[in-house]
C-alpha positions, 0 to 999 in steps of 0.5 A: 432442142437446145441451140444455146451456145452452139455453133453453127455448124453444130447446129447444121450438123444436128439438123443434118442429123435429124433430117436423116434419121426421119428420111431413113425413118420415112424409106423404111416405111416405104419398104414395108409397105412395098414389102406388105404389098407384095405380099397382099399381091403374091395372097392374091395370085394364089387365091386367083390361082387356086380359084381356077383351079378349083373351077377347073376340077368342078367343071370336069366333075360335073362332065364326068357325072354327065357322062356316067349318068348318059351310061347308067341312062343307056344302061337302063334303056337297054335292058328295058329294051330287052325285057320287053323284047323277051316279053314280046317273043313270049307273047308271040310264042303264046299266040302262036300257040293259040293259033295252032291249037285253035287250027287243030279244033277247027280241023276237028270241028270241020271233020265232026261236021263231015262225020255228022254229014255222013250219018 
């Protein structure tokens, strides 16, 4: 910048000038950069926030699986349960039947031999 010629408070009043136009340059680049910032802080309490909430619903996921699978298990044991129940009253039923047919032959056996005693 040429200063030739001017007066002094020409010269003042350009560096005046040039002074603050490179203040109001440097607060220009602070705002922006507070501005970017915030907005780095606002992406990031909502990644935070998103997070948590993504955990929150895995966490009751995987519970609610639990308990379904708890159920489907006492389910299941309940009906083997009963199966060998059933399975157990056929076999009792079974024997039973064995020892009453087995009575009757050795009623009839024990009568054969009181038949066969009196011959």
């Amino acid at each position: 910048m040429a200063t030739r010629g001017l007066s002094a408070d020409e010269i003042k009043r350009r560096a005046q000038m040039a002074f603050d136009k490179a203040d109001a340059r440097k607060q220009e680049a602070s705002r922006a950069m507070e501005a970017e910032q915030a907005e780095r802080d606002a992406v990031m309490q909502k990644t935070a926030r998103l997070r948590a909430q993504r955990l929150a619903k895995e966490a009751v996921e995987a519970e609610t699986a639990a308990i379904v699978a708890a159920e489907q298990a006492q389910a299941k044991a309940e009906q083997i349960e009963a199966k060998a129940a059933a399975k157990a009253a056929k076999t009792k039923a079974s024997t039973d039947k064995i020892a009453k047919a087995a009575e009757k032959l050795a009623k009839a056996a024990e009568k054969a031999k009181k038949v066969a005693a009196r011959a």
